[in-house]
C-alpha positions, 0 to 999 in steps of 0.5 A: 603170461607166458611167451608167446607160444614159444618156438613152434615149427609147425606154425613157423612154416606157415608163416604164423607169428605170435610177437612182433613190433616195430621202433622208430628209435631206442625210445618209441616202440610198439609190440603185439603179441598173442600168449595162453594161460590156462583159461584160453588165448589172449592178446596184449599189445604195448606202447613205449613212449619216451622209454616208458611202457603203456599197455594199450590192449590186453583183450580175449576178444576173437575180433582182436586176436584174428586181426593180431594174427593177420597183422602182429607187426602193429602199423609203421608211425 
């Protein structure tokens, strides 16, 4: 998996994200993000639960990735 996407100002300045996330604290978090690999796009999403990850989605269905694209930050608990 590479970074997502890395820096890219011409999707910065229309507001395109390609991670993001949200804690409730040091321990509890959950991240999305949108990456590329040489076969196409895709998309994974986290869980950290009492400091332990879980990978919850890692799909390259094009449902999920519009849905990661309209709402990277995963919804607040």
């Amino acid at each position: 998996m590479y970074n997502a996407w890395g820096v890219r100002d011409r999707f910065e300045k229309v507001g395109i994200r390609y991670f993001g996330g949200t804690c409730v604290d040091t321990k509890n978090c959950q991240f999305r993000g949108l990456f590329s690999d040489g076969a196409g796009s895709f998309v994974a999403e986290w869980k950290v639960v009492d400091g332990e990850s879980i990978r919850t989605v890692l799909t390259n269905s094009s449902d999920v990735i519009d849905l990661f694209l309209k709402h990277i930050d995963p919804p607040e608990p």
